[in-house]
MITI-643791 format. One record per residue (C-alpha): residue in three letters; x, y, z. Coordinates in nm, 2 decimals. Example, Ala and Ser with C-alpha at 12.3 -4.5 7.8 and 13.67 -1.06 7.14 Angstrom:
<nodes>
<node "ala" <1.23 -0.45 0.78>>,
<node "ser" <1.37 -0.11 0.71>>,
</nodes>
This chain:
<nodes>
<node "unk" <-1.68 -16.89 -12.65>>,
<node "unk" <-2.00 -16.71 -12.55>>,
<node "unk" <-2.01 -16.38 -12.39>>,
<node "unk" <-2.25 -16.31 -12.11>>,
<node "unk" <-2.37 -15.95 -12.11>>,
<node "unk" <-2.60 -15.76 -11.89>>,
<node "unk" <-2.83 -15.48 -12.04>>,
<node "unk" <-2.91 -15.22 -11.80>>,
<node "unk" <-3.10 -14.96 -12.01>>,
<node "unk" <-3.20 -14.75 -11.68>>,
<node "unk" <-3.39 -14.46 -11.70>>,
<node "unk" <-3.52 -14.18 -11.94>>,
<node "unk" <-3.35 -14.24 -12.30>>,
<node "unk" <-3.13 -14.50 -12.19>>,
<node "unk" <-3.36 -14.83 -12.30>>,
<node "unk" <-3.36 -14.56 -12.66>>,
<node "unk" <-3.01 -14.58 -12.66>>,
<node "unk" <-2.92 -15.00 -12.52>>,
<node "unk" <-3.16 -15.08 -12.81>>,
<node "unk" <-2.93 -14.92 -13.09>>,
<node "unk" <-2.65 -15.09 -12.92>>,
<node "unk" <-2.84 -15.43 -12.91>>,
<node "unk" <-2.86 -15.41 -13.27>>,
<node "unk" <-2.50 -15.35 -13.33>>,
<node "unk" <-2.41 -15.66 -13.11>>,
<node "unk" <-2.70 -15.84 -13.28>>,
<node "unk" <-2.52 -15.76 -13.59>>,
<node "unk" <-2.22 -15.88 -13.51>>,
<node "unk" <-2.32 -16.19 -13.41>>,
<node "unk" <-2.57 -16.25 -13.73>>,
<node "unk" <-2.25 -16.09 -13.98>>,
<node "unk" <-1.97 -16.14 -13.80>>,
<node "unk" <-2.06 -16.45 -13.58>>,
<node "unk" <-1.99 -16.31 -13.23>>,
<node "unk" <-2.12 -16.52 -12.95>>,
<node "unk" <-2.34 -16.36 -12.68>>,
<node "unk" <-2.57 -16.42 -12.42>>,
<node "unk" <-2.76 -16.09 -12.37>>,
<node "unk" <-2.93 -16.04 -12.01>>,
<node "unk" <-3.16 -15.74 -11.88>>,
<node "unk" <-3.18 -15.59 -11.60>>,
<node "unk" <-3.23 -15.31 -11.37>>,
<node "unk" <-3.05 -15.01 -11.21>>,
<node "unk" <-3.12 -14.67 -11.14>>,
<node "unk" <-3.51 -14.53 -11.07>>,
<node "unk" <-3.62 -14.80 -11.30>>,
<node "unk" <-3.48 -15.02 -11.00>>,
<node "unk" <-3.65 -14.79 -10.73>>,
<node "unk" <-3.99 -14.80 -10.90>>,
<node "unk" <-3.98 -15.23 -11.01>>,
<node "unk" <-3.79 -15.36 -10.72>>,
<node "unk" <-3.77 -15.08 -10.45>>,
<node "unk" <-3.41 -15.02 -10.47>>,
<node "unk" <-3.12 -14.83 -10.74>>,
<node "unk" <-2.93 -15.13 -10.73>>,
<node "unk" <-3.13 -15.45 -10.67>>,
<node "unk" <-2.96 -15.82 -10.54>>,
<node "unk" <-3.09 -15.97 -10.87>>,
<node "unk" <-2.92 -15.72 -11.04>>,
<node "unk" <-2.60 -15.73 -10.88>>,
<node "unk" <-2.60 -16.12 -10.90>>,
<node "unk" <-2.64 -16.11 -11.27>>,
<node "unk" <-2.34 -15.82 -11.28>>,
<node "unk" <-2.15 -16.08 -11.08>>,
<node "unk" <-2.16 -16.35 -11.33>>,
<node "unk" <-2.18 -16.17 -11.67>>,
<node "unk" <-1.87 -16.10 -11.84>>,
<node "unk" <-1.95 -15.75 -11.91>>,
<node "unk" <-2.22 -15.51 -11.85>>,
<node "unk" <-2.36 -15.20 -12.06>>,
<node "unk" <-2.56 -14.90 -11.91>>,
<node "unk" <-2.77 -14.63 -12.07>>,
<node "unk" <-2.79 -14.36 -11.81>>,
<node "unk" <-2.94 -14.33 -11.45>>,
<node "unk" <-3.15 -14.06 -11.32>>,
<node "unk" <-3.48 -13.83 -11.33>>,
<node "unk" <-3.66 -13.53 -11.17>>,
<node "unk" <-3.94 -13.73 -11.07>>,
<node "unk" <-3.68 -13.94 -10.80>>,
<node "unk" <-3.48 -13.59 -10.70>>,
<node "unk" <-3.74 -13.62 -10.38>>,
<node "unk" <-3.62 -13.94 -10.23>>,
<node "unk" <-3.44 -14.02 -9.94>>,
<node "unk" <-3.07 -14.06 -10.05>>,
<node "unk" <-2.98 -14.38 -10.07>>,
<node "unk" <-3.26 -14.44 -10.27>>,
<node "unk" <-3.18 -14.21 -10.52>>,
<node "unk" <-3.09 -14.33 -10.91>>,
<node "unk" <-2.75 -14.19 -10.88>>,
<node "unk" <-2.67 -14.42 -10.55>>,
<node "unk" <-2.70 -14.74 -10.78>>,
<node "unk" <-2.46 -14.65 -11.00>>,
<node "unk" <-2.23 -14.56 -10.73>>,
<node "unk" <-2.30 -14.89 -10.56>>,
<node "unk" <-2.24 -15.10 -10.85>>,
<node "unk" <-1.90 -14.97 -10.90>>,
<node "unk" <-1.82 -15.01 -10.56>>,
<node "unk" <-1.94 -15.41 -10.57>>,
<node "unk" <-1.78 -15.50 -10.88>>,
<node "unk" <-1.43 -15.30 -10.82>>,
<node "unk" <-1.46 -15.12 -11.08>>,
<node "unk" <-1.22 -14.90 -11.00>>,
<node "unk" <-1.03 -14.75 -11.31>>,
<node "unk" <-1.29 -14.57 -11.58>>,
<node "unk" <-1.12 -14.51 -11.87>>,
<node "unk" <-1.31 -14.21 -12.10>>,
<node "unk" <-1.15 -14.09 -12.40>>,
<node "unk" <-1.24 -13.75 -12.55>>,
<node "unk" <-1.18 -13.82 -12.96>>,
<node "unk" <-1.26 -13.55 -13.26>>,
<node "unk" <-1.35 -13.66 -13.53>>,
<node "unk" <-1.23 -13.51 -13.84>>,
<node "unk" <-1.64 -13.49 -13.96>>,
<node "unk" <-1.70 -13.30 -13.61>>,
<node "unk" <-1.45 -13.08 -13.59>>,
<node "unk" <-1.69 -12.79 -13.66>>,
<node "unk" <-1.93 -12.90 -13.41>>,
<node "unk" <-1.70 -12.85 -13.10>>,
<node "unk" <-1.76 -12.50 -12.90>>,
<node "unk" <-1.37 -12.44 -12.93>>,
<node "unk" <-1.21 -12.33 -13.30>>,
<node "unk" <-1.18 -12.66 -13.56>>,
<node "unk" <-0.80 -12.57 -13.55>>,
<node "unk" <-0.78 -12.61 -13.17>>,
<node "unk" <-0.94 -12.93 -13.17>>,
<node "unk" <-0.90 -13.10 -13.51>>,
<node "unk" <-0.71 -13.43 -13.43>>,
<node "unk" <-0.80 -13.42 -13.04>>,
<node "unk" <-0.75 -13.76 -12.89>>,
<node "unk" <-0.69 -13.77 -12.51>>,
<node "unk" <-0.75 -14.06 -12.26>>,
<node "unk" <-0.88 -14.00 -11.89>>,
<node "unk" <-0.79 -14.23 -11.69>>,
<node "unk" <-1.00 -14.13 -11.29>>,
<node "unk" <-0.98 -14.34 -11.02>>,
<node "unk" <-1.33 -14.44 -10.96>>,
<node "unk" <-1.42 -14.63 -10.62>>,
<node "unk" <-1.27 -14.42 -10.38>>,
<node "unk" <-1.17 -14.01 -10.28>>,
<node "unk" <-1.43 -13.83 -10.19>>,
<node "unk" <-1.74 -13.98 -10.33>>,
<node "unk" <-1.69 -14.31 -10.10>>,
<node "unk" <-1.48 -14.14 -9.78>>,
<node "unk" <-1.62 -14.18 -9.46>>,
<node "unk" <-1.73 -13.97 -9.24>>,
<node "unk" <-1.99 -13.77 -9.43>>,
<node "unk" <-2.32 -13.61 -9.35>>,
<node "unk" <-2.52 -13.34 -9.26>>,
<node "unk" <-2.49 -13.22 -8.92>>,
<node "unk" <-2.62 -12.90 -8.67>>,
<node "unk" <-2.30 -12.73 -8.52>>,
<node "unk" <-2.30 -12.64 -8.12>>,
<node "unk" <-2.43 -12.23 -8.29>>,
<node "unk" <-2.75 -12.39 -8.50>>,
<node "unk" <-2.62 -12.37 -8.82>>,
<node "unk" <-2.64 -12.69 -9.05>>,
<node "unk" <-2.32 -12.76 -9.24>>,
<node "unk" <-2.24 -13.08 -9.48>>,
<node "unk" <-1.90 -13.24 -9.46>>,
<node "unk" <-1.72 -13.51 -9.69>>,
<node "unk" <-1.44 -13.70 -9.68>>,
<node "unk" <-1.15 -13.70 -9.92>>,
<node "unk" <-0.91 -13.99 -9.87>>,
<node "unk" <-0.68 -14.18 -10.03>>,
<node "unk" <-0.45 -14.48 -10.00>>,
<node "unk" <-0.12 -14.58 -10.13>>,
<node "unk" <-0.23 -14.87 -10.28>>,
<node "unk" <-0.54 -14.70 -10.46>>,
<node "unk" <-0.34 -14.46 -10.63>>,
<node "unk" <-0.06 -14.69 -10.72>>,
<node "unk" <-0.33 -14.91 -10.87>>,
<node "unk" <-0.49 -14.65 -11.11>>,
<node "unk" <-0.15 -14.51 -11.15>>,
<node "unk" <-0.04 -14.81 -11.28>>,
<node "unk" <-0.35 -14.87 -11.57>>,
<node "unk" <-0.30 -14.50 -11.65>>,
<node "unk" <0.10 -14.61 -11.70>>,
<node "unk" <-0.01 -14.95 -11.93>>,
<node "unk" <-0.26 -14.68 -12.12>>,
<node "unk" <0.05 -14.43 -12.24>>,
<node "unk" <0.24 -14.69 -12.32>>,
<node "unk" <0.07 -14.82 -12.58>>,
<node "unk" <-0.04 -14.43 -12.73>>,
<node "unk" <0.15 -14.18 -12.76>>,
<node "unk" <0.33 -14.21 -12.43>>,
<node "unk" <0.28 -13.93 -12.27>>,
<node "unk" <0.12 -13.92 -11.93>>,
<node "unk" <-0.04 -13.60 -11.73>>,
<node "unk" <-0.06 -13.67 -11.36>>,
<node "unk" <-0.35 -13.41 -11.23>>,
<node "unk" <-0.42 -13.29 -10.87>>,
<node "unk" <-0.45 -13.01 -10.59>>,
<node "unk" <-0.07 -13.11 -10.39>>,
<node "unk" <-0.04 -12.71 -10.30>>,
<node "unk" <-0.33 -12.74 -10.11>>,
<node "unk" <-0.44 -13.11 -9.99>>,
<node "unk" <-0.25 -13.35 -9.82>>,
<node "unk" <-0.42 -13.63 -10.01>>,
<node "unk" <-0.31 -13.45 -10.37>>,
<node "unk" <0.06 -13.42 -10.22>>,
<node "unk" <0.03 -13.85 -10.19>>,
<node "unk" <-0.11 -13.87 -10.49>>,
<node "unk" <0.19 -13.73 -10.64>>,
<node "unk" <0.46 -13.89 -10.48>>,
<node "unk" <0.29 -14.24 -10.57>>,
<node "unk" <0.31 -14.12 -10.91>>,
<node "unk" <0.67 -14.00 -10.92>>,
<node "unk" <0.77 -14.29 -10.77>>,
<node "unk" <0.61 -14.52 -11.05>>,
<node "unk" <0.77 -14.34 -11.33>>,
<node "unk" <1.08 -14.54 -11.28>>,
<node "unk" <0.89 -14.89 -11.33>>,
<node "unk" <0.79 -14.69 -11.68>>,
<node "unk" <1.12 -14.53 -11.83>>,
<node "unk" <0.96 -14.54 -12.20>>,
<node "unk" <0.62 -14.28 -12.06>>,
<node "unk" <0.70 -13.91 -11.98>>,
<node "unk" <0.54 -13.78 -11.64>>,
<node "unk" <0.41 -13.45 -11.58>>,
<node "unk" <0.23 -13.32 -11.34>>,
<node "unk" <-0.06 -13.03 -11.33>>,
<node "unk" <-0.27 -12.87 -11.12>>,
<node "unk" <-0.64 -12.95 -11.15>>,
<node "unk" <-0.76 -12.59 -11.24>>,
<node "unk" <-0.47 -12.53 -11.46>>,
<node "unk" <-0.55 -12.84 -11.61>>,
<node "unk" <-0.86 -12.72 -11.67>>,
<node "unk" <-0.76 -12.42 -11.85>>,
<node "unk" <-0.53 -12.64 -12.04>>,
<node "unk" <-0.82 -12.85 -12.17>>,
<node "unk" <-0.97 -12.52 -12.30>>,
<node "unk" <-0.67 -12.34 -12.44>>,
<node "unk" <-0.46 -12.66 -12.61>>,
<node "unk" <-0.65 -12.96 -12.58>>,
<node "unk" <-0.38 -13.13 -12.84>>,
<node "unk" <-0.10 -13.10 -12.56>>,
<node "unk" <-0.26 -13.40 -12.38>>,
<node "unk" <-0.22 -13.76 -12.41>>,
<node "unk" <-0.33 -13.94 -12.09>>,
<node "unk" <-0.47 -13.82 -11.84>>,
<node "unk" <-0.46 -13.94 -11.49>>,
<node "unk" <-0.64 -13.82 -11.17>>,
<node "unk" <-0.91 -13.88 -10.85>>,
<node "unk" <-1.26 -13.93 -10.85>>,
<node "unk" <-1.37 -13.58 -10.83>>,
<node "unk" <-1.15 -13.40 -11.08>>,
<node "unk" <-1.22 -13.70 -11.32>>,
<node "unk" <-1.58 -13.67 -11.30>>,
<node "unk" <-1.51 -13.29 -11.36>>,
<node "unk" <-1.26 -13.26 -11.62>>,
<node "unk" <-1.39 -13.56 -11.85>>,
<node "unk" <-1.69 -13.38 -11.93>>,
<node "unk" <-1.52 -13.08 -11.96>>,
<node "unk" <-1.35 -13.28 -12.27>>,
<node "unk" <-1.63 -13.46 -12.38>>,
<node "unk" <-1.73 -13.14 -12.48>>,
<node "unk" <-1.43 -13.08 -12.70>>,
<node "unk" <-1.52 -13.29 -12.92>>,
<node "unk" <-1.85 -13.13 -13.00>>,
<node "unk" <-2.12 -13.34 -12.80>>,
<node "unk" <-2.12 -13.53 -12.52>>,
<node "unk" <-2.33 -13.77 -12.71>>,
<node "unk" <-2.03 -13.88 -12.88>>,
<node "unk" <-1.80 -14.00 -12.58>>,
<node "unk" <-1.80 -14.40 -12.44>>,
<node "unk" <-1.66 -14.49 -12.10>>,
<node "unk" <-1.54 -14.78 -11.96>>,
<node "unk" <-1.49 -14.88 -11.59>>,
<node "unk" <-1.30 -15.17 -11.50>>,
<node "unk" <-1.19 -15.40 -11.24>>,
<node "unk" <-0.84 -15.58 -11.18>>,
<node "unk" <-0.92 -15.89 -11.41>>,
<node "unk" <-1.08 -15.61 -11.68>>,
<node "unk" <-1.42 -15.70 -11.69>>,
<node "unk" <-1.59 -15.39 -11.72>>,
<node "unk" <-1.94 -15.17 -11.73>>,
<node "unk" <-1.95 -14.99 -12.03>>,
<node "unk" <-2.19 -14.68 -12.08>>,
<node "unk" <-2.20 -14.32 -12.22>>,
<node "unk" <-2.07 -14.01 -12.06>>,
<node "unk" <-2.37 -13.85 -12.10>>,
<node "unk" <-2.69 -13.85 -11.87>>,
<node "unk" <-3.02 -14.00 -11.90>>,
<node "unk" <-3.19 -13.65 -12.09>>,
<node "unk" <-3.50 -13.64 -11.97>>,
<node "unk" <-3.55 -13.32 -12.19>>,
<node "unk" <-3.58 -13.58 -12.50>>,
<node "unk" <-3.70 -13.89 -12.32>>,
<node "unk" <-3.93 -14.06 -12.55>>,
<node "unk" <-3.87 -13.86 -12.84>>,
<node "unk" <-3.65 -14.04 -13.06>>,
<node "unk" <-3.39 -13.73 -13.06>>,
<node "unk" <-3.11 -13.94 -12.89>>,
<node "unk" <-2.75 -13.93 -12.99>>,
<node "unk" <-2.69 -14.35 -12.99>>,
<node "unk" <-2.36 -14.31 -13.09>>,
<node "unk" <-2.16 -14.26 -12.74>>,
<node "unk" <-2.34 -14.61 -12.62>>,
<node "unk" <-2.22 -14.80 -12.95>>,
<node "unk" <-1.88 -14.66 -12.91>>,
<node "unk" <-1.91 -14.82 -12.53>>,
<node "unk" <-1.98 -15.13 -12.73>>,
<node "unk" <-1.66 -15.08 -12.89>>,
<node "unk" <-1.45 -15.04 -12.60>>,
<node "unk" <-1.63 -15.36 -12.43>>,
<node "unk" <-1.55 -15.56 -12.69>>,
<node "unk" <-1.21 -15.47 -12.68>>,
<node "unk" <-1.11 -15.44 -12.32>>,
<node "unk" <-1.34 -15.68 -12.15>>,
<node "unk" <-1.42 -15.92 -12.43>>,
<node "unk" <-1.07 -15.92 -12.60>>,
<node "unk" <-1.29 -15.90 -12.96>>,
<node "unk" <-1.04 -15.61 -13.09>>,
<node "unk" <-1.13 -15.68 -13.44>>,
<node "unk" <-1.47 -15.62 -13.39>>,
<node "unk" <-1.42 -15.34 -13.22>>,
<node "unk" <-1.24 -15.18 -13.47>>,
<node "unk" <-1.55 -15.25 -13.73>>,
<node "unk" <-1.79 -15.06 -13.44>>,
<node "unk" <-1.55 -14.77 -13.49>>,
<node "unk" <-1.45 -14.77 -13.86>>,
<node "unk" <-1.89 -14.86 -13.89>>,
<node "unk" <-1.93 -14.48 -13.68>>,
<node "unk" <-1.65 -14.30 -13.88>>,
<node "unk" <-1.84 -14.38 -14.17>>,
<node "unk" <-2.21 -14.26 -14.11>>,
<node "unk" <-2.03 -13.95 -13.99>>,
<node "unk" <-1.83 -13.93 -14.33>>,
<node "unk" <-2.16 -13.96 -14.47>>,
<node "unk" <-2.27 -13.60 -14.32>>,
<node "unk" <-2.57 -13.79 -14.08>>,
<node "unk" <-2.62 -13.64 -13.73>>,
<node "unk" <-2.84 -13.63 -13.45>>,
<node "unk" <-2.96 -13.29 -13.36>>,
<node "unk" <-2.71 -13.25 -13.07>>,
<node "unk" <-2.44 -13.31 -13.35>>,
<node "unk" <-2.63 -13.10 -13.63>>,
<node "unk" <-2.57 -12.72 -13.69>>,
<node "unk" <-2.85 -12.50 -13.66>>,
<node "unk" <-3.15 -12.55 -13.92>>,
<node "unk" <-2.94 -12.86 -14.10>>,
<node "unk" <-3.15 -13.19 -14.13>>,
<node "unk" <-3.10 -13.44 -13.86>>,
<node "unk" <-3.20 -13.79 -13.82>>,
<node "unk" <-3.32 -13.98 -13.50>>,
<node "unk" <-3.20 -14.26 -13.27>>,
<node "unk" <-3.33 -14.58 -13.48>>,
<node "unk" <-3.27 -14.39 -13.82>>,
<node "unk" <-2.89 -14.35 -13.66>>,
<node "unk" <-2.88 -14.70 -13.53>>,
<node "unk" <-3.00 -14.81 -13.90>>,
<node "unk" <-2.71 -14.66 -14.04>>,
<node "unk" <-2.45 -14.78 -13.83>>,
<node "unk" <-2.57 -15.19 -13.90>>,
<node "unk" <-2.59 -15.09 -14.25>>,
<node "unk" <-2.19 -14.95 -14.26>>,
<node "unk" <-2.15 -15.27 -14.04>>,
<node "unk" <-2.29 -15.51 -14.25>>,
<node "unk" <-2.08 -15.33 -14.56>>,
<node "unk" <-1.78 -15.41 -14.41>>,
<node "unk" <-1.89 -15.81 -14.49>>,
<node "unk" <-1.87 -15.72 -14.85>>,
</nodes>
């Protein structure tokens, strides 16, 4: 069976990045005899400035029929001018919304090599490994009404919507359910239910599918305690389960646990689990061009397509195992390097982990 994939480098060091992850997919086809059809296309200002929109038609039709997609990152000063929906951001946000991609799926792993490299003490996060599970097409980034509007006094004033249904949060409820079961099931419900009415919902969807899941434990914790939590004992969490916004927060919050955000995948799927796959992190334009970025967070997306969208688990147990052992080998980017150590660059990185890869074909 062949795997249609669609490349969407996007903008700044993401086409650095999809090219190290190219290689490893190469690689497992040449080594490991993986089947794939590998499509590019655009989304994000590279859309704006080749086809006058974030998320072009072709694009989306290509999205449509692949079986999975992988992004580098969207976004830039030079399109912060535009008019909104024309903005990189508003692609990505669009695609999601298209495809139903509604559950993203980010896990926040230590490894044992890194454990130095996290802000918090090595003994606070040595053998870190929680899953976020954040709904991802709906809340407050997608409720309607929104705007900017001039009140009866003059004064301008921005309003958002944050809704949710039922049937939404029973549906990521029940992924972040299937997600502890097969870890270490335990499952953290988060939200704001002393103060919004969509948060007290929220919680009483998720009580009331604990039953359907006797072998998972259910907690539940406010978002900013939650947030403390992630600071002060990481190691208490397993899953992870929450809305759009406090997702988007608290995931990065733990990416940086783990001692970059370089290092963190993400997967965003829809009901069948076909996915888009990309890194955590943004598109850098500090570094664009430069050859200073981390690949590693985009080959550990390859990972997770191959095993949730692609159902290659195998393989993507060789990506990982591959990644564990360039680390073990002391090489690092210079996000992942301590001060004045020697660190390598995106192709020398990418090198390394085809070379661990091709190892593993003794």
């Amino acid at each position: 069976m062949t795997h249609r994939i669609l490349m969407l480098p996007g903008d700044h060091i993401g086409p650095e990045i999809v090219a190290e992850a190219e290689r490893v997919l190469r690689c497992l086809g040449d080594v490991f005899g993986l089947a794939i059809e590998l499509e590019y296309a655009h989304l994000g200002g590279c859309g704006v400035d080749a086809e006058g929109a974030p998320l072009p038609q072709s694009t989306l039709a290509l999205a449509r029929a692949a079986d999975a997609a992988l992004l580098g990152a969207v976004g830039g000063p030079e399109w912060d001018g535009l008019e909104r929906s024309l903005r990189p951001e508003r692609g990505l946000l669009a695609i999601r919304a298209e495809l139903g991609l509604f559950a993203n799926l980010r896990p926040a792993l230590a490894f044992p090599e890194l454990a130095g490299a996290s802000s918090l003490r090595p003994d606070v996060v040595s053998g870190l490994d929680i899953l976020i599970v954040r709904e991802l097409t709906g809340g407050i980034y997608f409720g309607e009404p929104r705007g900017i509007r001039e009140r009866a006094d003059g004064v301008r004033e921005g309003f958002n919507t944050l809704v949710y249904g039922a049937d939404e949060i029973e549906r990521i409820g029940r992924v972040a359910f299937a997600a502890a079961e097969r870890r270490g099931g335990r499952l953290c419900s988060v939200d704001k239910a002393n103060v919004l009415e969509s948060s007290e919902l929220w919680r009483e969807v998720m009580t009331g599918l604990a039953s359907d899941h006797p072998d998972v434990a259910l907690s539940h914790m406010y978002v900013d305690n939650a947030a403390m939590q992630l600071v002060r004992a990481p190691r208490q969490f397993d899953v992870m389960v929450t809305g759009n916004l406090f997702g988007d927060i608290l995931s990065d919050c733990a990416a940086m646990l783990t001692g970059s955000i370089g290092m963190l995948p993400s997967a965003s799927l829809d009901e069948l689990g076909r996915g888009l796959y990309e890194p955590v992190h943004g598109s850098a334009p500090d570094i664009s061009g430069q050859g200073k970025a981390n690949p590693l967070a985009t080959i550990l997306s390859v990972a997770m397509m191959l095993r949730h969208s692609l159902n290659e688990g195998e393989l993507a147990d060789r990506v990982e195992r591959a990644v564990a052992t360039v680390l073990g080998e002391g090489l690092r980017t210079p996000d992942l390097a301590a001060e004045g150590a020697p660190a390598i660059g995106t192709v020398a990185m990418g090198d390394a982990v085809v070379a661990a890869l091709q190892a593993q074909a003794g």
